[in-house]
N, C-alpha and C positions, 0 to 999 in steps of 0.2 A: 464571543469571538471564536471558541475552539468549536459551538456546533457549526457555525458560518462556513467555517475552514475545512470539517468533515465533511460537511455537505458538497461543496465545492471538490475535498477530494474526489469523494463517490463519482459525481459526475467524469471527473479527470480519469479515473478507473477506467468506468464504463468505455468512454473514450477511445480510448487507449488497448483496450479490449478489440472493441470493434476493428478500430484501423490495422491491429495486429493479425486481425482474422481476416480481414479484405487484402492481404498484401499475397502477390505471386508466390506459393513454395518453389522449394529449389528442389527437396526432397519428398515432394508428393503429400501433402499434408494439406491443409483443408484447400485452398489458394483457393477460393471463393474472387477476388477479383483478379480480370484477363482482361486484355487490349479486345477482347472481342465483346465481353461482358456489358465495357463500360459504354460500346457505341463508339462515338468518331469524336467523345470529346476531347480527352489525348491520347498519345499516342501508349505504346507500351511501353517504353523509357519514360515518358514522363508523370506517366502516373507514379511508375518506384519512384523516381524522384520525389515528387510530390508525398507519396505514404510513406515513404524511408526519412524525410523531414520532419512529416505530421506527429511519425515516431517517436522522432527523439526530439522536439518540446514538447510532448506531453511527456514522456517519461525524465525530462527534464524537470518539469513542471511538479511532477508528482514527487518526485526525490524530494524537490525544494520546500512542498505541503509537509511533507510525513518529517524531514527535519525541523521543520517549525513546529508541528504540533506536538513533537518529542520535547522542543524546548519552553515549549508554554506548558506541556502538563507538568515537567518538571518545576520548575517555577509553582504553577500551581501547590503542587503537593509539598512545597519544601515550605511555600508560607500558610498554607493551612494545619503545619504540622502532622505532614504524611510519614508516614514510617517506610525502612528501608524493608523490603521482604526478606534478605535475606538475614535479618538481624535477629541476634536468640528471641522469642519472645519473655517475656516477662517473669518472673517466678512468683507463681501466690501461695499465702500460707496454708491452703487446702489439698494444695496438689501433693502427692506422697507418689512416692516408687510405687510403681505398678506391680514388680517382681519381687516384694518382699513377703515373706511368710512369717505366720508368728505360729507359735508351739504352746 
């Protein structure tokens, strides 16, 4: 289930990438797509339109992935017996100070 979901994000990434790199700059930045670029399909407002939507359900979409997959690896790791990282690790009876000296 969680590589299904990665996978699925990848693509939603990709995505989301792309449409963000085809949208108009306002500040001179890549704007790869123009009302001139796309032909007579739409017009130049409705393409924003259109890419300013595409926008944000994927980046909708991609939030909703990446908190799922936070809550399934969670799960995951808590019944497999995952450990917290930030927890001391363990102490064994081999380990000694590093910085003691003997005389």
């Amino acid at each position: 289930m969680t590589t299904l979901l990665l996978i699925i994000n990848l693509f939603v990434t990709i995505a989301l990438i792309g449409v963000i790199l085809i949208q108009r700059s306002e500040g001179g930045g890549l704007g790869i797509g123009s009302s001139q670029g796309m032909g007579s399909f739409m017009t130049g407002r409705g393409t924003a339109t259109l890419l300013t939507r595409a926008t944000a359900a994927l980046a909708g979409v991609f939030m909703v992935l990446c908190l799922l997959l936070a809550v399934l690896n969670k799960g995951a790791s808590t019944n497999s017996g995952g450990k917290d990282i930030l927890a001391q690790p363990p102490a064994t009876e081999n380990s000694a100070p590093a910085n003691t000296t003997q005389h």
